[in-house]
C-alpha positions as CSV (number, residue, x, y, z in Angstrom):
1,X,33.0,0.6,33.3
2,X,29.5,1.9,32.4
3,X,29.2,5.5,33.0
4,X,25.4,4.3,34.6
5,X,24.8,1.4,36.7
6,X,20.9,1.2,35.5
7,X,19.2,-2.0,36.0
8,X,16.7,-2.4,33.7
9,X,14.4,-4.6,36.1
10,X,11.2,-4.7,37.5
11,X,7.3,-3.7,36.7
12,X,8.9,0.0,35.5
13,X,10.7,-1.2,32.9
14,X,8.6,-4.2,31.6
15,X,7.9,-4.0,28.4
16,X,5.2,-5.8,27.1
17,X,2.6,-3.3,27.2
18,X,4.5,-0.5,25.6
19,X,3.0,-2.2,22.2
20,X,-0.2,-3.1,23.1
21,X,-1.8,0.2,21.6
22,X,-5.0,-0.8,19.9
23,X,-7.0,0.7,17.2
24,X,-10.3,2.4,18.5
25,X,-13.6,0.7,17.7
26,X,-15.3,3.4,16.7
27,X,-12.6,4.7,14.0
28,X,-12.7,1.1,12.6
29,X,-16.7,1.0,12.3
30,X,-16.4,4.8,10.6
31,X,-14.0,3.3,7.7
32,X,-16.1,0.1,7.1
33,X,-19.2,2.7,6.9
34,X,-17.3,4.8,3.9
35,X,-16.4,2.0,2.3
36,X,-19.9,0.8,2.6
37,X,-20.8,4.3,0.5
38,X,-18.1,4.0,-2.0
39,X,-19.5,1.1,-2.8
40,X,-23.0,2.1,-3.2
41,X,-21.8,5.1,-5.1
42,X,-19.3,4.1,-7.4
43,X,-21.7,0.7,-8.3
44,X,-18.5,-1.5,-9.0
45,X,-20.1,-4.6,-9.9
46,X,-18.6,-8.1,-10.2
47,X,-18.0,-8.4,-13.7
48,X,-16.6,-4.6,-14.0
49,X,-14.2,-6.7,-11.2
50,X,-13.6,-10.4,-12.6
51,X,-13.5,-8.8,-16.2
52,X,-11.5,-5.9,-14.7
53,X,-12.9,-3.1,-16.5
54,X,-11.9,0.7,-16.8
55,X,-14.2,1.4,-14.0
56,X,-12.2,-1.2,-11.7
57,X,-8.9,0.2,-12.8
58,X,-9.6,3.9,-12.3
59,X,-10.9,3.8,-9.2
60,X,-7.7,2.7,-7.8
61,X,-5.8,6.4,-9.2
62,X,-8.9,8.1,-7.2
63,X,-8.3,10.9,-4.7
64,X,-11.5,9.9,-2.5
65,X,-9.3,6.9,-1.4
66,X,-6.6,9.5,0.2
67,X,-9.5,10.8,2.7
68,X,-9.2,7.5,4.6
69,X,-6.4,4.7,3.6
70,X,-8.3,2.4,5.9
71,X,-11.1,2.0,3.7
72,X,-8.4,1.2,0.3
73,X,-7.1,-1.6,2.5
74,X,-10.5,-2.9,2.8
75,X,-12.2,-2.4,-0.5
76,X,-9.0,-4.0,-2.2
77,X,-9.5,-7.3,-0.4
78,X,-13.0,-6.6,-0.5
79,X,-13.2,-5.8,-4.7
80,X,-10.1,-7.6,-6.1
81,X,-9.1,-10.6,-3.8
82,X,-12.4,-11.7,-2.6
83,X,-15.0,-10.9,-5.3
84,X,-12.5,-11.4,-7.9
85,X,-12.1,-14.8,-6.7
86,X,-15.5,-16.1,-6.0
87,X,-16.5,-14.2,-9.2
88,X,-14.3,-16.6,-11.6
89,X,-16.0,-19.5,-9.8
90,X,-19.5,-18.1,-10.0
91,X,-19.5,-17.8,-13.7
92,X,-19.2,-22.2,-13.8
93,X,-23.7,-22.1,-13.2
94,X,-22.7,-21.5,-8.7
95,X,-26.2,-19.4,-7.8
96,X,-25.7,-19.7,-4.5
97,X,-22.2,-18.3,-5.5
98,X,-24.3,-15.5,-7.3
99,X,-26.2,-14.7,-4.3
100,X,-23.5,-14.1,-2.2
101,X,-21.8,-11.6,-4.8
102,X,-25.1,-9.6,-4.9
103,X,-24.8,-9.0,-1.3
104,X,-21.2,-8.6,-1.5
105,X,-21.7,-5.8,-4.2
106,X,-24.1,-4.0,-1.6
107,X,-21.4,-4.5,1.3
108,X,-24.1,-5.9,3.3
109,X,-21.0,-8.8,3.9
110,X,-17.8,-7.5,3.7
111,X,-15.4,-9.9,2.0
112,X,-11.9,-11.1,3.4
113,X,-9.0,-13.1,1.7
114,X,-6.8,-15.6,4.1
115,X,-3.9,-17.0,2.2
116,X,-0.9,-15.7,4.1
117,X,0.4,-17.8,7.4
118,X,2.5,-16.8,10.2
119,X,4.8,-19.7,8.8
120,X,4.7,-19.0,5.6
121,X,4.2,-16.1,3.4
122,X,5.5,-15.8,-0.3
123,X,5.8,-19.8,-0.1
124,X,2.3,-20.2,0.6
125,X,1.9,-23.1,-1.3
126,X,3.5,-25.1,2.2
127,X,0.6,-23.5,4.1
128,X,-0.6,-25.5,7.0
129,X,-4.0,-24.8,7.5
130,X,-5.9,-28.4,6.7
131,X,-9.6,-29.0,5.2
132,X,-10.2,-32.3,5.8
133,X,-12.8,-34.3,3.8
134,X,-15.5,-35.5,5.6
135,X,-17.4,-38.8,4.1
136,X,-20.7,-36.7,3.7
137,X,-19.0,-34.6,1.4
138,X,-18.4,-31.8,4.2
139,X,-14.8,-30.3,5.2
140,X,-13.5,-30.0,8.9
141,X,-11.2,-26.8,8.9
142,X,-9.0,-26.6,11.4
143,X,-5.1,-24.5,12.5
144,X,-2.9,-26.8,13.3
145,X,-0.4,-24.8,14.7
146,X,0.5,-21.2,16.0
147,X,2.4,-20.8,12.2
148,X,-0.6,-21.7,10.8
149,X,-2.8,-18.7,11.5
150,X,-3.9,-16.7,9.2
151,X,-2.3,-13.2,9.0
152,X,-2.7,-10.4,9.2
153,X,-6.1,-9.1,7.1
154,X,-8.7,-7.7,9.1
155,X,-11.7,-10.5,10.7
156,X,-13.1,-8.8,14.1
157,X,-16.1,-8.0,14.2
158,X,-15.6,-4.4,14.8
159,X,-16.7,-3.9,11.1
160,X,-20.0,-3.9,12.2
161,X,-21.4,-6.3,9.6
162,X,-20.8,-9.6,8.5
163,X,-17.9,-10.7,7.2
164,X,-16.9,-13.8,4.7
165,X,-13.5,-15.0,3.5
166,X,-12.3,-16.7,0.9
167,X,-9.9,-18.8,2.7
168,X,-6.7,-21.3,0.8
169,X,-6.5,-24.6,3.1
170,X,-5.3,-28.0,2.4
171,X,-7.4,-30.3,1.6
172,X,-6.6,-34.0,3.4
173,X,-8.6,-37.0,1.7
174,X,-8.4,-40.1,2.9
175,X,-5.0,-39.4,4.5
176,X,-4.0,-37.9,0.9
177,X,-2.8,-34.6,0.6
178,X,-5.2,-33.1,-2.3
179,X,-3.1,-29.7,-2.4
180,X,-4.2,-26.2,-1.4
181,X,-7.7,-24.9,-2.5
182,X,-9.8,-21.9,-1.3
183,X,-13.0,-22.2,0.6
184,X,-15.4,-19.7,1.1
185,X,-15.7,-19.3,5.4
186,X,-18.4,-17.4,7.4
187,X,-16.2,-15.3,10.0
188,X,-18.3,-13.6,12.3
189,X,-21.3,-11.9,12.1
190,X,-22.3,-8.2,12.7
191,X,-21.6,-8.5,16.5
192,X,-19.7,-11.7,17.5
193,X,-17.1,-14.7,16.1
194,X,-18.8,-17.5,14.1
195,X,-18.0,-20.5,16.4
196,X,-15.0,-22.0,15.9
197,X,-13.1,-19.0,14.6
198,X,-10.9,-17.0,16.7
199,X,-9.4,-13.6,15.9
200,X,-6.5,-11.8,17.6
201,X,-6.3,-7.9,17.0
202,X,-3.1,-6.8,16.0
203,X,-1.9,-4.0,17.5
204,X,-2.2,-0.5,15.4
205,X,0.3,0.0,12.7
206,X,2.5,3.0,12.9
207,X,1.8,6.1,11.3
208,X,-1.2,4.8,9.1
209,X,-4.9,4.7,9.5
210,X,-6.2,2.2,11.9
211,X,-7.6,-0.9,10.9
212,X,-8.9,-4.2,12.7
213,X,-5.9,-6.0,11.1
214,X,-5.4,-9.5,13.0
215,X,-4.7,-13.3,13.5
216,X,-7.1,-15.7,12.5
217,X,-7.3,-19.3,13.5
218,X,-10.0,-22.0,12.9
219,X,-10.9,-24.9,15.8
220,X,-12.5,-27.8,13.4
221,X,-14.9,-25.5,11.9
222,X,-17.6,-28.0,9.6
223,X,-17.4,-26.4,5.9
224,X,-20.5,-27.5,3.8
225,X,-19.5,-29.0,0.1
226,X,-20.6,-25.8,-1.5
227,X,-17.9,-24.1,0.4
228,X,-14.9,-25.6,-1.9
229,X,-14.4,-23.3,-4.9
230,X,-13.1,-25.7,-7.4
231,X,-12.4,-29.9,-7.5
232,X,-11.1,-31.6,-4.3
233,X,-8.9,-33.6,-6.3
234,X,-5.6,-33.7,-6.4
235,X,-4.3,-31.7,-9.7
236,X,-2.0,-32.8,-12.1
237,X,-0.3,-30.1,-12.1
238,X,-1.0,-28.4,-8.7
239,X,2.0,-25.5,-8.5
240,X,-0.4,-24.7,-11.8
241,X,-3.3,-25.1,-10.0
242,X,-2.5,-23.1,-6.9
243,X,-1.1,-20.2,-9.1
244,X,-4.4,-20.2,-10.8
245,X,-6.5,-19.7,-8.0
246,X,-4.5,-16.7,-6.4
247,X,-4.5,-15.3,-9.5
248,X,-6.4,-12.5,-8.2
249,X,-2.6,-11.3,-6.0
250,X,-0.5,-10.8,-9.2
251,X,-3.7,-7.8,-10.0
252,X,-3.7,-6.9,-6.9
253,X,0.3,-6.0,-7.7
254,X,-0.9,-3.7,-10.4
255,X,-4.2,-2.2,-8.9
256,X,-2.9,-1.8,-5.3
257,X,0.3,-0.1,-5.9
258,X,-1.4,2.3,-8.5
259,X,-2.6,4.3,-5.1
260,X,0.6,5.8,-4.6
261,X,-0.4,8.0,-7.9
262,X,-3.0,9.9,-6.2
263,X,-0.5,10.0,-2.8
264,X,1.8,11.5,-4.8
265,X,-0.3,13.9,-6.1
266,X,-2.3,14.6,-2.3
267,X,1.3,14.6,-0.6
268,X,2.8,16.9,-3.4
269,X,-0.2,19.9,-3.0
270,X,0.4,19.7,0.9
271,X,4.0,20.3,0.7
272,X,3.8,22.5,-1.9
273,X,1.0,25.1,-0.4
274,X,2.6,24.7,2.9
275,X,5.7,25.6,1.4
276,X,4.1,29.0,-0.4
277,X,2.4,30.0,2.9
278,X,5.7,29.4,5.2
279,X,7.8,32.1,5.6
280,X,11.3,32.6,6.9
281,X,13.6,35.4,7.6
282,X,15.8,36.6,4.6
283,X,18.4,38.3,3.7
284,X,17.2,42.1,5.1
285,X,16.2,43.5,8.2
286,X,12.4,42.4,8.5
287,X,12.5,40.5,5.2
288,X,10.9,37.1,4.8
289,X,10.9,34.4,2.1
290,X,8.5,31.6,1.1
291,X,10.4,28.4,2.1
292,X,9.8,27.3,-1.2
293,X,12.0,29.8,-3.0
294,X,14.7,27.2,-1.7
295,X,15.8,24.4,-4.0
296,X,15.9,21.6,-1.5
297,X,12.0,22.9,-0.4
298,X,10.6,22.8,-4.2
299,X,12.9,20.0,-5.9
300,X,11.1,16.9,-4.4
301,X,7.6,18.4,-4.7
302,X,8.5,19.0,-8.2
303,X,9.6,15.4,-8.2
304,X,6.6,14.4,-6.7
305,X,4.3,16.3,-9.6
306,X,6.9,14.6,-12.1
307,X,6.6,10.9,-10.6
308,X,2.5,11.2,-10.9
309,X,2.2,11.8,-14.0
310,X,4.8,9.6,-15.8
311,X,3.9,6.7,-13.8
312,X,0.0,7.6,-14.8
313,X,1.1,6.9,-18.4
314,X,3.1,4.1,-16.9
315,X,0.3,2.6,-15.4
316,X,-2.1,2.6,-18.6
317,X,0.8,0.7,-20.6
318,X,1.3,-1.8,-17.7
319,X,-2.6,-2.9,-17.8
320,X,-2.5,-2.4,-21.8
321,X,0.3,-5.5,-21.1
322,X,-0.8,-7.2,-18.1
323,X,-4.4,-7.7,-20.1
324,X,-2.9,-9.2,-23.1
325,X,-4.2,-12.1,-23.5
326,X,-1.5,-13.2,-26.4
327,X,1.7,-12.5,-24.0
328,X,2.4,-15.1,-21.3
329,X,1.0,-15.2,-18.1
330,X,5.0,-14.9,-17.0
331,X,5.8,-11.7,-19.0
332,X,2.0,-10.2,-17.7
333,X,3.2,-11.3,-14.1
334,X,6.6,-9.6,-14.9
335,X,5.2,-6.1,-15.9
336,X,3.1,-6.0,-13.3
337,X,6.1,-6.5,-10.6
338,X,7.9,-4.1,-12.7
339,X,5.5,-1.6,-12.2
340,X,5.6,-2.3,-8.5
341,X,9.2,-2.0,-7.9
342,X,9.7,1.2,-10.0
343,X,7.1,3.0,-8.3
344,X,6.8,1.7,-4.6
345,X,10.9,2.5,-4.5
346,X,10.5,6.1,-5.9
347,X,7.1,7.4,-4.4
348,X,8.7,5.9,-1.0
349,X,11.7,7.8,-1.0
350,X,10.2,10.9,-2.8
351,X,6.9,11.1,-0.1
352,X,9.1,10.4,2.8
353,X,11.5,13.5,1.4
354,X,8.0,15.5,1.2
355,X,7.4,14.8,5.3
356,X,10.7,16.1,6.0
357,X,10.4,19.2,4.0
358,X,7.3,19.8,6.6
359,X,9.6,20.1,9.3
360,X,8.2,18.6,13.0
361,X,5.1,19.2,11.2
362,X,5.6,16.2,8.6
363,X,6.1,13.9,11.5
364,X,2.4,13.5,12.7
365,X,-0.2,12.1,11.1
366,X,-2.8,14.9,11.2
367,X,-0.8,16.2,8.3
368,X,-1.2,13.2,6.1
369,X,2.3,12.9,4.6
370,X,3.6,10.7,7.0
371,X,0.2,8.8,7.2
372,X,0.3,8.0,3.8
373,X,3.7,7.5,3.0
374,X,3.2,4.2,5.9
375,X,0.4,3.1,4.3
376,X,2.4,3.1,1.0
377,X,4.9,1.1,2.6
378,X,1.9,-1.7,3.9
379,X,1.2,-2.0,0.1
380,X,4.7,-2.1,-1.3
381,X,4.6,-5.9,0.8
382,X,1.1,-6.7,0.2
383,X,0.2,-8.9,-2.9
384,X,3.6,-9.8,-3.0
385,X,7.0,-8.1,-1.2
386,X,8.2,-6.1,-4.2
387,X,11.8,-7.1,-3.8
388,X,11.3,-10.7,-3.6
389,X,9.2,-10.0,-6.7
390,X,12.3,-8.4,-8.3
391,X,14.7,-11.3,-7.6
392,X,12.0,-13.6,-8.7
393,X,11.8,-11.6,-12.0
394,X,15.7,-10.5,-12.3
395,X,16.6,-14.2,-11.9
396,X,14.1,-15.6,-14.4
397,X,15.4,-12.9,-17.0
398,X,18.9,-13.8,-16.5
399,X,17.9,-17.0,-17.3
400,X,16.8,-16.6,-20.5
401,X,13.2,-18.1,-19.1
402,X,11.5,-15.3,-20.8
403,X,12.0,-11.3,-21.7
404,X,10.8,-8.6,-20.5
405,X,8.7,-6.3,-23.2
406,X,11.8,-4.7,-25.0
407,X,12.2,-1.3,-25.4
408,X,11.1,1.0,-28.1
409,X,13.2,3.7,-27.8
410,X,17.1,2.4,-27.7
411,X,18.5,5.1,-28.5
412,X,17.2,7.2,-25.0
413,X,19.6,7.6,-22.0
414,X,17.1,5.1,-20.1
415,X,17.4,2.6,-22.4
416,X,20.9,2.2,-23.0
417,X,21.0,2.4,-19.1
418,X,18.4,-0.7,-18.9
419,X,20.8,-2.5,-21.5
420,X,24.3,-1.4,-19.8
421,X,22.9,-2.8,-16.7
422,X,21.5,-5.8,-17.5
423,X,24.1,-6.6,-19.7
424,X,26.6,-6.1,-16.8
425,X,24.7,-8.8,-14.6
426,X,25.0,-11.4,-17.4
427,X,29.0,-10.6,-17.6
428,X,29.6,-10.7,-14.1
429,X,27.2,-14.5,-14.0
430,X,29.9,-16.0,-16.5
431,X,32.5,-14.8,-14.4
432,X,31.3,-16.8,-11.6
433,X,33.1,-19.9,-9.8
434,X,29.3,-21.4,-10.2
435,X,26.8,-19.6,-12.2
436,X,23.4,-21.8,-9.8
437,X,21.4,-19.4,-9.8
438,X,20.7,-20.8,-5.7
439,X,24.5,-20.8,-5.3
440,X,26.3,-18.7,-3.0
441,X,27.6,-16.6,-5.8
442,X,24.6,-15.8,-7.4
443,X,23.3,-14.9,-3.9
444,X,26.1,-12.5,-3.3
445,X,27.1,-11.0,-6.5
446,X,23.3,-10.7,-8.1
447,X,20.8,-10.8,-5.8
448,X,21.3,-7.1,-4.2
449,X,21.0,-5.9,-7.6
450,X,18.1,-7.4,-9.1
451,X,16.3,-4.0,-7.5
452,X,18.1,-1.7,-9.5
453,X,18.0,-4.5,-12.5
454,X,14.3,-4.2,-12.8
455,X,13.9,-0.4,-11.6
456,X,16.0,0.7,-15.1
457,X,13.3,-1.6,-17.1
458,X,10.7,0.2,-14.8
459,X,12.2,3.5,-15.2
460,X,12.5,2.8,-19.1
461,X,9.1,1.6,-19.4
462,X,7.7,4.4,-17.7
463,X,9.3,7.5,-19.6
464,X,8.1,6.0,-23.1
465,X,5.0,5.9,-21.6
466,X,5.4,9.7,-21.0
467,X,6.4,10.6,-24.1
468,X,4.6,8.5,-26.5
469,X,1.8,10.2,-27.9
470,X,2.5,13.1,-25.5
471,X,0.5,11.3,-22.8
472,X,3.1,14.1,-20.2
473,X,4.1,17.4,-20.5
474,X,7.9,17.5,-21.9
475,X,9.0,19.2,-19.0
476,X,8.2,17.0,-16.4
477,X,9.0,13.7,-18.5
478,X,12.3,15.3,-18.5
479,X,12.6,16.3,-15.1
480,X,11.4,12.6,-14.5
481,X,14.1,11.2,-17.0
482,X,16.8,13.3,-15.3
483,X,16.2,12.1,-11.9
484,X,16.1,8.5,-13.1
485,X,19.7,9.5,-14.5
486,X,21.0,11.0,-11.4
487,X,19.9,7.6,-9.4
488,X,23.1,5.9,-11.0
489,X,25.4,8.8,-11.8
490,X,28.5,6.5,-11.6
491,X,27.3,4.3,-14.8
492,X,26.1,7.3,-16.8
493,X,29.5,8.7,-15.9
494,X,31.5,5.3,-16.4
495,X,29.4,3.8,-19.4
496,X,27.5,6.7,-20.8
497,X,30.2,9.2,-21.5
498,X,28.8,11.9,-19.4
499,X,30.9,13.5,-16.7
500,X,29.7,14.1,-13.5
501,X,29.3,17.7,-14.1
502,X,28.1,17.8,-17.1
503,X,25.0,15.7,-15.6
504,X,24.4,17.8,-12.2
505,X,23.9,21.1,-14.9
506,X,21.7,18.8,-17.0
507,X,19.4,17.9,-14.3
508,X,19.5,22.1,-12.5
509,X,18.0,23.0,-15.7
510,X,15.4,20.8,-16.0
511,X,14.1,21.5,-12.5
512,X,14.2,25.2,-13.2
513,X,12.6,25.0,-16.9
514,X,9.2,24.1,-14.6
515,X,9.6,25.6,-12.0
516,X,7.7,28.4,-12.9
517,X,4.7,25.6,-13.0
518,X,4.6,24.7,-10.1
519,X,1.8,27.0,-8.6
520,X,-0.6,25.3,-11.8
521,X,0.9,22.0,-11.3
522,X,-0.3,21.8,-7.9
523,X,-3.8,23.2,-8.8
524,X,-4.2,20.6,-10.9
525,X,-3.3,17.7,-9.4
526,X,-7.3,18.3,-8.1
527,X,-5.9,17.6,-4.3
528,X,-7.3,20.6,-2.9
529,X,-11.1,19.4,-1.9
530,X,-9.8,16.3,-0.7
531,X,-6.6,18.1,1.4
532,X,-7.3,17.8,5.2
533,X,-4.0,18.9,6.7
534,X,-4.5,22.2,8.7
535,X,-1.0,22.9,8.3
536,X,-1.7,23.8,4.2
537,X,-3.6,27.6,5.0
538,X,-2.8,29.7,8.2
539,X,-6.8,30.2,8.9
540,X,-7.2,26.2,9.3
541,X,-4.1,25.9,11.5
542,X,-4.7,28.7,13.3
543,X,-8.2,27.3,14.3
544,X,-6.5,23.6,15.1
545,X,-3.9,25.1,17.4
546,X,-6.7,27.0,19.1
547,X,-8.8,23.7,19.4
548,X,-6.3,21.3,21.1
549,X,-6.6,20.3,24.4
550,X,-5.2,23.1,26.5
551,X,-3.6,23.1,30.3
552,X,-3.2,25.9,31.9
553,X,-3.2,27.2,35.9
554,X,-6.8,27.5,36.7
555,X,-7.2,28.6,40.9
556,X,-10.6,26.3,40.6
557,X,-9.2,22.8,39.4
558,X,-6.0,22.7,41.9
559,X,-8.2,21.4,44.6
560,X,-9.7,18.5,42.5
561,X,-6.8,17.9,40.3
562,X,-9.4,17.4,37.1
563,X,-9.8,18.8,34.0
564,X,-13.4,19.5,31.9
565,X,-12.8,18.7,28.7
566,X,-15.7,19.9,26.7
567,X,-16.1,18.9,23.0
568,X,-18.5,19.6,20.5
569,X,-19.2,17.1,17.8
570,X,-20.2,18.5,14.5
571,X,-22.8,15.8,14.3
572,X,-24.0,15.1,17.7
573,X,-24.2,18.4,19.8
574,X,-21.7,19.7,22.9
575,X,-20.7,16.5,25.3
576,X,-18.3,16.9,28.0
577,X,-16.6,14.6,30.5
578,X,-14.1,14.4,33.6
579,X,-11.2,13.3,33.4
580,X,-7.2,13.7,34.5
581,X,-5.8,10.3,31.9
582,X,-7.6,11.3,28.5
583,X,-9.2,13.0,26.4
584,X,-12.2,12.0,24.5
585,X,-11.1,13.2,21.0
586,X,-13.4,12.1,17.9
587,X,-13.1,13.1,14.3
588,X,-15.0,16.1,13.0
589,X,-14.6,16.9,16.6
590,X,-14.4,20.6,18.2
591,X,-12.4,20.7,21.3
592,X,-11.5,23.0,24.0
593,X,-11.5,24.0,27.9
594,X,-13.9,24.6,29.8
595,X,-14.5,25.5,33.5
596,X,-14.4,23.0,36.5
């Protein structure tokens, strides 16, 4: 018998609006503003874009995006899928193509990319969405059904300005299925829906910055002929043909999931000063201790310091490869997943590691950490869900379809790790009943570990990175080596020879060998003027405790039951307002109690 007879019926306990909390319009027009400025200041241009250019690489290691991860998620559809896209079409003698990229690069229209369904995802190529040809040349768009919409990029127009998309359909001519192409579609203007075109807003996300994120459906929209980029015909080899024109995803692999470099960094310097200026009692009467004289406080900031700047060096090898024109565009796709998996699965587990060390502090987003470690996991699935990307890549490898760029320095405990591994995955395939690589074997036995197959590539391809022309500092490349070692302790101590203890002492020294660094380290990760969290100095947190909204017994409100809440915005002057449900908090905002 249940200790409680609850029933869990009735309006109380309904629910359906528990989820329904929105993002606010005005913190959605504010990030679409700031990305307006970035780009008028950084003057990214389409060819720096289509021709991806050192300027279009770099900006995605930048410490301005960690002020607002809103405005990353919209200039990397706006920059890299959108422009990217139309750009490789423009360059076949499209002006009007042209003329829309000029007022792209201004942000006067902010560009969206609609390839993802509610139906289908990573096999897009079965999307529903239909174009149909028209005998005057024109297309009729159209959502067939609910798992047809488009999801989930952003479309309302809470942007405040115009937005255009660069939307993948299938084109139907003549009751011939033509294959999926991408047409460039007018969504809404400054102030209202284009007609035809519905958007749904999503619900915020958890934990990261809010963005207009939604669902996207089309009513028999009429699509001029101009608005197909590319043939309506039928291609010859359309799984080709399709790959081609979503080329601009596998970059957005690389480019996108560079950002958690500068995270590390930002989410490294707030842990790190935090722990400095946090004290705790020690071991004498009226002693206290900076919390990060403790190991378990300074060993994943150290980590964190380590991570950035191998994967840096990592990251200018992976475009060295991914731009090659003389490699395959499988083993260019490959190091670009590669790079993905290795760092979205470390920076996740060593930012998440950074909020805790906060304490309750690291659990709001005020802070950042948290903030940006849930907007690191939004990217890790964007432009491709990096474990499907893994067993993709894993399963291809294993079957000799091509090779991953081998390594250069066999004799290093990474590599003979990325061999042991590997090698252990092709032994346990030949034992197999049935070696299909879509059997149930292969599902069971290989798929869980084609993660940690293409992490010890990753983590391989990253510390020769480090160490090759001395891109890192030898003491963090080590510290960054060791950690990769103590992520599989039970080969190293099975296949490498090592026993356990012998490994545990190996990795204490290398975190002690820099930890007397750490104080520089942090300085120079640059973080500092782009560091909001008030928890980092005791005058900034002292000032936002004093600030919050404040109840407290005051004789004059118990009659009315209403609190003035007065605020003063930075920009606008003192305003005030009644109220007993909210309070009207804005950014850049001062806040506190006033009388009745």
């Amino acid at each position: 018998m249940a200790p409680y007879d609850f029933t869990l019926e009735g309006s109380l306990w309904d629910t359906r609006g528990d989820y329904l909390d929105f993002p606010n319009p005005s913190s959605i027009r504010q990030s679409y503003n700031r990305a307006r400025k970035i780009c008028q200041k950084s003057s990214m241009t389409t060819d720096d874009i289509v021709d991806m250019t050192a300027k279009f690489w770099d900006f995605n290691r930048e410490l301005v995006a960690m002020r607002d991860m809103a405005v990353t998620i919209i200039l990397v559809i706006h920059w890299n899928l959108c422009m990217g896209t139309i750009g490789k079409f423009a360059r076949r003698n499209r002006q009007d193509l042209l003329t829309l990229l000029e007022g792209l690069e201004r942000f006067d229209i902010c560009g969206e990319y609609l390839l993802t369904e509610l139906g289908h995802g990573l096999d897009a190529r079965n999307l529903e969405t239909t174009a149909t040809l028209q005998p005057d040349g024109s297309f009729i768009l159209h959502t067939p059904s609910l798992a047809a919409a488009k999801a989930m990029p952003p479309t309302t127009p809470w942007a405040g300005v115009s937005r255009v998309a660069v939307v993948f359909a299938r084109i139907i001519a003549n009751q011939t299925d033509c294959g999926v192409k991408p047409f460039i579609v007018k969504l809404c203007e400054a102030d209202q829906m284009c007609p035809g075109v519905t958007s749904r807003l999503l619900p915020r996300r958890n934990g990261s910055k809010e963005l207009d994120h939604a669902i996207t459906t089309f009513n028999h929209v009429r699509l001029s002929p101009s608005s197909l980029l590319g043939s309506p015909k039928a291609s010859s080899n359309e799984r080709a043909s399709f790959l081609s024109n979503i080329d601009r995803v596998s970059v957005g692999t690389l480019s996108l999931t560079m950002w958690n470099i500068p995270a590390l960094k930002q989410c490294a310097y707030i842990a790190g000063t935090y722990s400095f200026r946090r004290h705790v009692s020690g071991n004498k009467p009226g002693q206290t201790v900076p919390i990060i004289s403790f190991a378990t406080q300074y060993r994943p900031i150290l980590n964190a310091l380590a991570q950035a700047a191998v994967f840096n060096a990592f990251a200018d090898d992976a475009i060295r490869l991914f731009c090659d024109s003389s490699l395959s565009p499988e083993v260019r796709h490959s190091v670009a997943a590669c790079f993905k998996a290795t760092v979205t699965v470390a920076s996740q587990v060593t930012i998440n590691e950074l909020a805790d060390r906060c304490g309750w502090q690291g659990l709001f987003s005020y802070n950042r950490i948290i903030e940006l470690a849930m907007s690191m996991r939004g990217n890790s699935i964007a432009e491709g869900d990096f474990t499907v990307l893994c067993i993709r890549l894993a399963s291809e490898v294993l079957l000799g379809r091509y090779a991953l760029p081998p390594a250069t320095m066999k004799d290093c405990l990474l590599a003979r790790h990325e061999a042991g591994v590997w090698q252990e995955a092709k032994e346990i395939i030949a034992s197999l009943p049935q070696s299909n690589h879509r059997g149930a074997a292969f599902n069971a036995y290989i798929l869980p570990r084609c993660r940690s197959l293409v992490e010890a590539t990753g983590h391989r391809m990253a510390y020769e990175a480090a160490v090759r022309e001395n891109k890192v500092a030898p003491g963090l490349a080590r510290l960054f080596e060791s950690s990769c070692v103590m992520s599989d302790l039970s080969w190293y101590c099975d296949q490498g020879g090592f026993k356990r203890k012998e490994l545990i002492k190996r990795d204490v020294e290398a975190v002690e060998a820099i930890m007397p660094e750490l104080q520089t380290l942090l300085k120079e990760t640059e973080a500092a003027p782009w560091t909001t969290a008030p928890l980092v100095k005791e005058g900034t947190w002292n000032e936002f405790v004093h600030n919050l909204p404040t109840f407290q017994f005051n004789e004059a409100t118990i009659e009315t039951s209403v609190i003035r809440v007065q605020y003063r915005d930075r920009h606008a002057g003192s305003k005030s307002a009644n109220t007993a449900v909210s309070f009207p908090i804005v950014e850049d905002s001062e806040i506190y109690i006033s009388g009745p």
